[in-house]
Backbone bond lengths (Angstrom), bond angles and torsions (degrees), N, CA, C in turn:
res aa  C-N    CA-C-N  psi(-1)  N-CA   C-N-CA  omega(-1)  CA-C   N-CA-C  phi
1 X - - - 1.451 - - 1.525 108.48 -
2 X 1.270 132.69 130.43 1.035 131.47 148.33 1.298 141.69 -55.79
3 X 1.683 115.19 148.16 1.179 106.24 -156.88 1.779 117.83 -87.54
4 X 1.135 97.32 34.75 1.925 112.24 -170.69 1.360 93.96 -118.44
5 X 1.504 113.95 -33.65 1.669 98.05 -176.99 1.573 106.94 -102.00
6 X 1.433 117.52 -20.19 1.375 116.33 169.60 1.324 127.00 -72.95
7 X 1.410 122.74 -3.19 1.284 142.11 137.24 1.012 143.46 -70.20
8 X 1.910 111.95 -27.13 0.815 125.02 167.89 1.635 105.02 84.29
9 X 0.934 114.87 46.10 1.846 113.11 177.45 1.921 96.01 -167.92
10 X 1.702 88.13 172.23 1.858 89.35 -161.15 1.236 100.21 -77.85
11 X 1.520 114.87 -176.27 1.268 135.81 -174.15 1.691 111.55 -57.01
12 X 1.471 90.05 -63.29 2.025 92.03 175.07 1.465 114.88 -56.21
13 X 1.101 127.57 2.43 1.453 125.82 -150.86 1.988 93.00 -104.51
14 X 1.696 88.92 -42.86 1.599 99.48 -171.80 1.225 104.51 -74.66
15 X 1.224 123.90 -36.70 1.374 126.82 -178.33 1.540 115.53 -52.28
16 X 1.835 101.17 -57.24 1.514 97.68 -174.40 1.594 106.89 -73.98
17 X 1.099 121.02 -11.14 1.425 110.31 165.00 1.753 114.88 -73.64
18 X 1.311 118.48 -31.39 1.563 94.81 177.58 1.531 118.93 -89.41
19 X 1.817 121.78 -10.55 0.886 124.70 139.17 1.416 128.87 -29.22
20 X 0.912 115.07 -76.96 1.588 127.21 163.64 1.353 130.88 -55.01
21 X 1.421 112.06 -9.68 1.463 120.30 170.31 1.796 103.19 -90.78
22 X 1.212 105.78 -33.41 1.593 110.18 174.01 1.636 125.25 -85.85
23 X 1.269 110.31 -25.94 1.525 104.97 145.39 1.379 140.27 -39.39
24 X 1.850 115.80 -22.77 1.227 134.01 -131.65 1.542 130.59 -13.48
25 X 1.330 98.00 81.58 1.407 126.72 159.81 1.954 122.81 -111.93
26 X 1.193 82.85 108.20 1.854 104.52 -173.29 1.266 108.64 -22.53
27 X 1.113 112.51 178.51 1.591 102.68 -168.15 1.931 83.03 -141.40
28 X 1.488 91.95 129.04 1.601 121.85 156.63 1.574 115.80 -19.36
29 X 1.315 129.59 111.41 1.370 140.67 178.20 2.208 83.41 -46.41
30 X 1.458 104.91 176.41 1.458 109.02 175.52 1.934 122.30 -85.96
31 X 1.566 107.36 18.40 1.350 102.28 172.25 1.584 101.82 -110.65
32 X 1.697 121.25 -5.09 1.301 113.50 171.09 1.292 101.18 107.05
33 X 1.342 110.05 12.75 1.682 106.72 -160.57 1.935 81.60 -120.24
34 X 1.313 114.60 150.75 1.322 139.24 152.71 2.037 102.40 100.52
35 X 1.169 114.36 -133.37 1.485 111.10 -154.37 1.578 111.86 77.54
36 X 1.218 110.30 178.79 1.673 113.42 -153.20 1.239 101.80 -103.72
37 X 1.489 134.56 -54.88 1.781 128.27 174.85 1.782 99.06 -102.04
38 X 1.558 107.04 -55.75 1.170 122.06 -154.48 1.412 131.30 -100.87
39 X 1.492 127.08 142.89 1.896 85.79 164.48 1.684 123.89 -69.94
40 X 1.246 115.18 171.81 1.298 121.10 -179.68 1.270 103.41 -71.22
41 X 1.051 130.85 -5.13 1.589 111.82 -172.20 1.168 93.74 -97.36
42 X 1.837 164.56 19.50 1.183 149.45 157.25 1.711 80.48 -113.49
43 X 1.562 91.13 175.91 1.530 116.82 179.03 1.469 107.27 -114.86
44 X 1.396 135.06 119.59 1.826 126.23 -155.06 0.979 80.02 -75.94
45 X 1.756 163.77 -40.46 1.290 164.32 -119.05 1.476 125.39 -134.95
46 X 1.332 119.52 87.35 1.379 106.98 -171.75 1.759 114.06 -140.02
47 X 0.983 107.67 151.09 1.553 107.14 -166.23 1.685 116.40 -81.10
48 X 1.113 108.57 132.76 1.661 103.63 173.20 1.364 122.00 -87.79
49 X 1.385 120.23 164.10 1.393 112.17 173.74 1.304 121.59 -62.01
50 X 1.305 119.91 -42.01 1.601 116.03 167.12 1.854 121.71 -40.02
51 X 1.273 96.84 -31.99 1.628 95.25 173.72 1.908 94.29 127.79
52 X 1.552 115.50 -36.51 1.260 117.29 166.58 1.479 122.82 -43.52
53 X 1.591 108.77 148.39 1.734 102.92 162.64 1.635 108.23 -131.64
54 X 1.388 77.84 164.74 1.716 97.24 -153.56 1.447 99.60 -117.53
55 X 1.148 121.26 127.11 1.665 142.81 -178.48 1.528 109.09 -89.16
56 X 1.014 138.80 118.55 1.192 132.83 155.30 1.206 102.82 -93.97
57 X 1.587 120.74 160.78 1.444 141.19 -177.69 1.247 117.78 -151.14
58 X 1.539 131.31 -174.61 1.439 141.42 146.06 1.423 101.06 -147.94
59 X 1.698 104.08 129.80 1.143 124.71 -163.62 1.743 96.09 -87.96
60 X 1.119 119.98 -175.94 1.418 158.10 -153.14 1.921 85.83 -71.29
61 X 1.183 115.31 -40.91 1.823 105.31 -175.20 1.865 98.92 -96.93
62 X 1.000 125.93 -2.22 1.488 134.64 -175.66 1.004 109.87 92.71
63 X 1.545 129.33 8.57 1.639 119.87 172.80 1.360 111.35 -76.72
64 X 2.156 94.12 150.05 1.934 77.29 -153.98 1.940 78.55 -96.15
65 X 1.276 102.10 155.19 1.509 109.10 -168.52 1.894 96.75 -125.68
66 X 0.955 107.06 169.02 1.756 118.09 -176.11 1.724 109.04 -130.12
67 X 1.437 115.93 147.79 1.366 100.79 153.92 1.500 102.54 -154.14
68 X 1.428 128.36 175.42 1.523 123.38 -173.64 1.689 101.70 -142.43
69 X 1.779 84.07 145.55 1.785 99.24 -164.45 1.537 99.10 -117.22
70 X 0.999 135.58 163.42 1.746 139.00 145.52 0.728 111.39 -50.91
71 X 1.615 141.27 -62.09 1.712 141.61 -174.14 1.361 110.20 -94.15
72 X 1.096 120.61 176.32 1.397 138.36 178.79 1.552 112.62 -82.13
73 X 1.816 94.50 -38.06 1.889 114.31 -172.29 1.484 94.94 -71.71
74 X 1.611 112.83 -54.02 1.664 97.92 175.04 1.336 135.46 -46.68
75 X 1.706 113.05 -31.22 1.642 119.44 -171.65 1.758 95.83 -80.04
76 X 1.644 119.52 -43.01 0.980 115.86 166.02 1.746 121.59 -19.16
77 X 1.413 99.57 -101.14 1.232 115.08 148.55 1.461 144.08 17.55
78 X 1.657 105.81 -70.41 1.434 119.14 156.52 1.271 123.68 -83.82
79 X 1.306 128.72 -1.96 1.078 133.03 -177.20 2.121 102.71 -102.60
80 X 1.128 112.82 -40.32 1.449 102.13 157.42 1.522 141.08 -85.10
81 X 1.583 98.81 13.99 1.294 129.62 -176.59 1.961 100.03 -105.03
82 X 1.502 95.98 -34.95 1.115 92.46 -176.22 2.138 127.30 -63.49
83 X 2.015 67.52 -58.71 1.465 93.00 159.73 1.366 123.97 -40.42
84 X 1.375 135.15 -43.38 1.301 154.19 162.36 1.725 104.04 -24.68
85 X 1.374 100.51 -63.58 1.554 123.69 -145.48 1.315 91.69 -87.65
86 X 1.396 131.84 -42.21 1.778 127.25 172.98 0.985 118.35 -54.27
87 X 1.308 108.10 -44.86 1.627 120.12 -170.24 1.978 100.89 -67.22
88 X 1.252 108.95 -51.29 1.522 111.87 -173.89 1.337 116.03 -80.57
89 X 1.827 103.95 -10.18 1.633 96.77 169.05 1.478 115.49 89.98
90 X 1.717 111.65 -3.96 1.427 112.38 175.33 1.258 113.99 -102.68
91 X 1.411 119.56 25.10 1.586 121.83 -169.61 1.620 97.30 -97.59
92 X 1.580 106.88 131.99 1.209 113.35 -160.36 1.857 92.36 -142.66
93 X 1.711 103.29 122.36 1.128 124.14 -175.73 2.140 129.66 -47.82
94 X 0.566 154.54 141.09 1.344 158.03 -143.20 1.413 93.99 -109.69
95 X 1.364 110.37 -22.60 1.657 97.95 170.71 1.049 120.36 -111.29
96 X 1.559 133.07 9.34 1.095 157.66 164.75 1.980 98.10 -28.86
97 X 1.469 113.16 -85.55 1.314 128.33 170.45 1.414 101.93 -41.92
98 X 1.110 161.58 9.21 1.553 145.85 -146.65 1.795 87.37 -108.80
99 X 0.956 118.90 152.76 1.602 147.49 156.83 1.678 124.45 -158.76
100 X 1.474 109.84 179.86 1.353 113.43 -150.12 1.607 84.26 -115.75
101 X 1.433 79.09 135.91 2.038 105.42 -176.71 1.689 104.18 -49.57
102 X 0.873 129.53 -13.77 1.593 124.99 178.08 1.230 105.57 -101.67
103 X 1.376 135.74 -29.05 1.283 133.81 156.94 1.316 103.18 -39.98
104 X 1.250 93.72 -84.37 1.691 107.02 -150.45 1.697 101.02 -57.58
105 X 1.246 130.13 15.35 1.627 136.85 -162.06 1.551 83.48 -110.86
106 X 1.231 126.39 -83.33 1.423 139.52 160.20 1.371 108.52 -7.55
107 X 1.283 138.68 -64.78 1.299 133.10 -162.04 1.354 105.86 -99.62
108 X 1.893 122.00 -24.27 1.494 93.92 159.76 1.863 117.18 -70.72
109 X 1.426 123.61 -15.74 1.297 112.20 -155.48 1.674 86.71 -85.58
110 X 1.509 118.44 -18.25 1.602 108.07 171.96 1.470 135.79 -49.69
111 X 1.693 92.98 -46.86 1.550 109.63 166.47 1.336 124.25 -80.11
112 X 1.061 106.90 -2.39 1.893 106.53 171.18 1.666 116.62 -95.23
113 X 0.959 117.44 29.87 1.600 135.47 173.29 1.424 104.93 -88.18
């Protein structure tokens, strides 16, 4: 028996479920609410045409954030690294450090006195 009718749901349905069981990303309590970055209904992991893959996430305030690896094992990787760091609260944003080129012009020409 197949596992679309032994479930009792269609073909695409089983699929994106073992998709998503092999991602291993938790699966949504039954109101649709919870999972670990994402909802279950996207895939955090998906390949680009360039050959790159692209991570989706949600950081530490729930913004969902993206980043892109060469391999698949690398996006892997940062993405259960990420998960790590949300969950413990030490995940700290990439734009955190960011400022504006005239700033940072200003305060180096301060220290060069």
């Amino acid at each position: 028996m197949a596992v679309a009718e032994h479930l009792g749901i269609s073909r695409d349905a089983a699929a994106m479920r073992v998709a998503r069981d092999a991602s291993g990303v938790s699966a949504p309590d039954d109101q649709g609410k919870g999972g670990d970055l994402m909802p279950r209904t996207t895939t955090p992991i998906s390949k680009l045409p360039s050959g790159k893959y692209r991570v989706r996430f949600r950081d530490g305030d729930g913004r969902q954030r993206k980043a892109t690896f060469a391999t698949r094992r690398e996006a892997l990787a940062f993405l259960e690294s990420t998960k790590v760091a949300v969950r413990q609260g030490t995940y700290v944003s990439a734009d955190r450090g960011r400022q504006k080129l005239s700033a940072f012009i200003d305060e180096w020409v301060a220290v060069q006195d």
